[in-house]
Every structure is written in C-alpha cells, then in structure tokens.
N, C-alpha and C positions, 0 to 999 in steps of 0.2 A: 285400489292399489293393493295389490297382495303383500303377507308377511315378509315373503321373500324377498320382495327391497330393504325390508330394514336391513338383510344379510350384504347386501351391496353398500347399503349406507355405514355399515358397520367396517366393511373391508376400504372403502375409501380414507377414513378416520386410519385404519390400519396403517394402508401405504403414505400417507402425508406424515402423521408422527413415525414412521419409520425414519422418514427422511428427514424428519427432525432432529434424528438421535447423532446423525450422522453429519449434521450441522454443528452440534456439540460438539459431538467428537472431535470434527479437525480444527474446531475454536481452543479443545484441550490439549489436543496434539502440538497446539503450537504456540503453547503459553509461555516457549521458552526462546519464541525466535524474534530476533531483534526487529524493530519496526512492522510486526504483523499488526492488523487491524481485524479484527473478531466480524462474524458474521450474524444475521439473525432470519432466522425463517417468520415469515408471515405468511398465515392460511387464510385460506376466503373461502363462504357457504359456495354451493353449488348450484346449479338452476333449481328452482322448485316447482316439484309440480303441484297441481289446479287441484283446488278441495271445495268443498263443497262453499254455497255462501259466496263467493269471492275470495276464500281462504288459501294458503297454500302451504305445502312441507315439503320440506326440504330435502333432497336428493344426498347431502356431505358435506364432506368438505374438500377441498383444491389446494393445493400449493400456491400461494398468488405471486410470491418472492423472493428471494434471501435477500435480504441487505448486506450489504458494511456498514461498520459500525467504526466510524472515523476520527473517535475521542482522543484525546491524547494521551498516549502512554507515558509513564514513569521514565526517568533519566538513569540510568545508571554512567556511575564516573567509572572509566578507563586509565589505562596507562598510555593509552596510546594518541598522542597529537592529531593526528588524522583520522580520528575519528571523531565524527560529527553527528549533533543533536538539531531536531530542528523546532524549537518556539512558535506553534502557528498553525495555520491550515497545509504550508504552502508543500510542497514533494522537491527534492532532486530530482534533477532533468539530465538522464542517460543517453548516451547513445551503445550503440549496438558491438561488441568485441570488433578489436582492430580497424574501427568507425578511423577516418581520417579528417570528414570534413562535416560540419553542422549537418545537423537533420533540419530540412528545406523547409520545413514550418514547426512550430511550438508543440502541436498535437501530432506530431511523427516521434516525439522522443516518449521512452521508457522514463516512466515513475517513480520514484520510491520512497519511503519513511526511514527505509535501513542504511544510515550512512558510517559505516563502517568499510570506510577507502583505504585505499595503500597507491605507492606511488609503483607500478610494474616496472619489469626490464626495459620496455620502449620509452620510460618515465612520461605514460599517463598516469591520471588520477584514475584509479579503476576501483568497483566494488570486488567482491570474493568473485565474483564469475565470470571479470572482465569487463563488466560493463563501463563504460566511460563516464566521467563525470565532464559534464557541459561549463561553458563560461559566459557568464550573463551575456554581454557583449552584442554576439554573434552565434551562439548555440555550439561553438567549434571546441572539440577536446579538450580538455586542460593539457597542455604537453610542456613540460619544464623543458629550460635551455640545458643543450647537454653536447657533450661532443661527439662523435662517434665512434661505433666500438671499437677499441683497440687504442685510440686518440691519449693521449696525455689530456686531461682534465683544464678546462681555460678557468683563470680567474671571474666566477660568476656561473660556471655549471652547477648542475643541482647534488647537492648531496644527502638532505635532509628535511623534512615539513618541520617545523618549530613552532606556527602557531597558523590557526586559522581563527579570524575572530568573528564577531558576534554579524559583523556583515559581510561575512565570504570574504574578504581580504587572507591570500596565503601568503605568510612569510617563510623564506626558508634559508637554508646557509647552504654554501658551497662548500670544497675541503678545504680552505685556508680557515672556513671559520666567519668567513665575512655573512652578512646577514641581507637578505634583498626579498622585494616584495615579486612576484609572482605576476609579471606585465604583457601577459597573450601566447596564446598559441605559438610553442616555440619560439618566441622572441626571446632576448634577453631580460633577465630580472632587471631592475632598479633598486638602487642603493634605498635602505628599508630609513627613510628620514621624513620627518612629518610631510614635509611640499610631496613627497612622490605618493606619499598615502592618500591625498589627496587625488591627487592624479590616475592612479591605478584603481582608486573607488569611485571617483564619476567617470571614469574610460568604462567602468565595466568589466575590468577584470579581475572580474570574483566569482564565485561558487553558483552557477544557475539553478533557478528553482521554478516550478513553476505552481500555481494557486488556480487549480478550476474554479470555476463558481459551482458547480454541480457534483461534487466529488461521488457522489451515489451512484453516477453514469460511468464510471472507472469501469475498468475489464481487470480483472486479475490474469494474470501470466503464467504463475510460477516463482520462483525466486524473488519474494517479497516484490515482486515488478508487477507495474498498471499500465496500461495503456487506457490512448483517449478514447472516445465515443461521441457520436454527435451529440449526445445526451450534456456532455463535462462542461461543456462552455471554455473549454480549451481556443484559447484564437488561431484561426489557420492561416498565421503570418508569422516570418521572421525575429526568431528572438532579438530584444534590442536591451536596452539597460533599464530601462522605465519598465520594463514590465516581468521580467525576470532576475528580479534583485529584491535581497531583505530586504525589510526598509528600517531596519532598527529598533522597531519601537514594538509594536505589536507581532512584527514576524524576525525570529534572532535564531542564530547559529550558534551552537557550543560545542569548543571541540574538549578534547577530552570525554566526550560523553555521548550514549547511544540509547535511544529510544526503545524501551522495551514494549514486550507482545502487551497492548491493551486488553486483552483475557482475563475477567472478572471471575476466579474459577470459582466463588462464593458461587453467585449467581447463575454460574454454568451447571454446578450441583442441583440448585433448587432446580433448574429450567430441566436440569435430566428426571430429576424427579416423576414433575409434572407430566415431561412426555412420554414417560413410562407408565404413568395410571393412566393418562389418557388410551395410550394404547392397548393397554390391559382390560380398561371400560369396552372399549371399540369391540375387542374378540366377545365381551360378554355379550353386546350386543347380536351378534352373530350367535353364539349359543341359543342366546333365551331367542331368536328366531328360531332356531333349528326344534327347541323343545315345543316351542307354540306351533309348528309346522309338522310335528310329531303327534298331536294332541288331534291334528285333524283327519291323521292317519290311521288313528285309534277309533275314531265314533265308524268305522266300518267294521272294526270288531265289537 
C-alpha cells in the first residue's frame, strides 16, 4: 500500500470531524430554544485493508450517526398559564395548522418537548406556528366552546386558560368570571367541582402526549417537531386515554413553566476542542504524506 493512502486516510478524519463541528454548532445555535434536544456525532473505522500475517489497517474513519440526546432539560418559570413543562420521557402530540379532526393513528401526529401554547382566534390550543395541541381521548384538537364571530358571548364560552395541572386537566373562565374545566372538542366546559374533575380526567379530556419506546428513531422536522419512524415504537392505532395520558406520578405537566434547550455548552466547548485538534491532526497527516512522497521524488536527484 502506498504513502498515498495515508493522504486519503488523512482527508476522511478531515471530512467526518468537519461534520463534527457543524453538529456542535447547531447544538450551540440552539442553546437558547425552548424544548430543543442536543445532538451527537458518532464515527466508525472504515474497511481495513489486508496486511501481511493476517493483519490489517485501517482505511479512516466514517460517520456512523448523529444521535439525539433526549435528557431532560432545565424548567424555566413563566408568566404565562399555558404554558407547559413536561416531567418524563413522554412529547406533546400535535396535529398539523387548521387540523380539524384527529390524526387516524398515534404515529401520524407531530412531536414536541416545546410547550409553550396559546389559545388562537379559532380557540385552538396551538404552538407559536399553529400546530395543534391534541386531547388524550380521541387525538382531536383541543377547541374551547365559544360562540361565533360577531355572537354575544354564552354563559360558559371561553375567555381565558387559568390553570392546567400536573395531568393535562385545563381549567379555564369564561367573561362572567365563572370557572369550568375544559370537557372535548368544542363541547361545552363543566362546572370546574371535584365530581366533574373526576369526570373530565378519566373521559380523557386532557393534554395528549405521547411516549415512544424508542425515542432515538424520532425524525426531526424543524420547529422543535419530531415525527414517528418505524424505528419509535409509536403504536399505529388510535389515540385512547390509557395510553396517551400523564399518569401523575413518574410523567407530570407544569404549567407556568417551559422546558429549556438541554445544551451542555461546558461540554460543547470541550467536544469543539477536541474536534478541532483532531482535524488539525488529520491535515498533518496529509502533510507528513506529502513530505514522505517528496523524499522519494528526491532520490532521482
């Protein structure tokens, strides 16, 4: 094997911590956005070839993956009631701007970590970009009862989110002031009293989430949003209450509060470090080829 692969061996190390750097970087870029989940690059040797003996060397290195890195970010408190933290593995389960009816199975809906909701002019529950926020139930929009535009306001329209608690239960007040728990898809609320809290949290209608087994098989989107993969162990049936609900205990909701970018920027430092001598290594690599490939250019003079 000639000098000259080490110059190929050298340039491969080049191009993988290049794309290193640029795995950092959007991990830095985005240390400051709500429910982001950090990335990480993993490399793998490359084929080796045949050396003498039964021996072999190595050809590089490859990109073998990026991960997510799916830890739990830090809380930050809000002023704002609707906006929600989530304690756990599990995502928000979106459906798509101006969605009307469930998405037909569990792994059709959008993901997210970022729950930082507002109630829109159609009074969905929507993120900043529209996306919908789902209800355990039945996977269907959250849509407050409301009248229509131009209507006089009924006693029990929505006016305001008040509280959402620690198991997707929304309470909210209408304009008299009165207070009612948040009871399906455009139906009417219920009077906010222990018996209905009961009722509207084994009904199901609360905050949908959903909990891959495999959360490594996510797709990223864009807009803090994931989609499924066969990979996620997302189930390809109908949302129901048993399975897209907190369950209080090990997976909780907080509102008032938003899950910050999991971005370790100590460690991002170090890891830029590192992947900047390695690529500095890598080019020398390539030199001290080129000088030893010069050396034998030379015994002709």
């Amino acid at each position: 094997m000639s000098v000259t692969s080490a110059m190929f061996t050298g340039v491969t190390g080049m191009l993988a911590n290049a794309e290193g750097i640029n795995v950092i970087g959007n991990n830095l870029s985005n240390v400051n956005t709500v429910g982001f989940k950090s990335g990480r690059m993993l490399f793998s040797d490359m084929l080796s070839a045949s050396g003498p003996n039964n021996s072999q060397i190595g050809r590089g290195v490859q990109i073998q993956k990026v991960d997510n890195v799916y830890a739990q970010g830090a809380f930050e408190n809000t002023e704002v009631v609707s906006d929600v933290a989530i304690q756990g593995n599990s995502f928000f389960a979106l459906a798509a701007p101006n969605a009307t009816a469930a998405p037909a199975t569990q792994d059709l809906a959008y993901l997210t970590r970022a729950g930082s909701f507002r109630v829109n002019s159609a009074f969905n529950l929507v993120n900043p970009d529209g996306y919908e926020a789902l209800q355990s139930v039945d996977g269907k929009p959250i849509l407050f009862q409301h009248t229509a535009s131009g209507g006089t306001p009924a006693a029990g329209d929505f006016a305001k989110i008040t509280a959402v608690d620690s198991q997707g239960v929304i309470t909210y007040s209408d304009y008299a002031g009165n207070t009612y728990y948040y009871a399906g898809n455009g139906n009417p609320g219920v009077a906010a009293t222990t018996a209905n809290y009961s009722t509207v949290k084994s009904g199901g209608f609360t905050v949908a989430v959903i909990n891959p087994s495999n959360p490594l098989g996510l797709n990223k989107v864009g807009g803090t949003l994931f989609t499924s993969t066969a990979d996620t162990g997302i189930p390809t049936t109908a949302f129901n209450t048993t399975a897209n609900q907190v369950n209080g205990t090990s997976e909780k909701l907080y509102s008032n509060s938003l899950e910050l970018s999991n971005v370790d920027m100590a460690a991002q430092f170090v890891q830029m470090i590192l992947t900047q001598r390695a690529y500095s290594a890598n080019s020398k690599t390539i030199t001290t080829a080129d000088q030893m490939t010069q050396e034998v250019l030379n015994l002709k003079q």
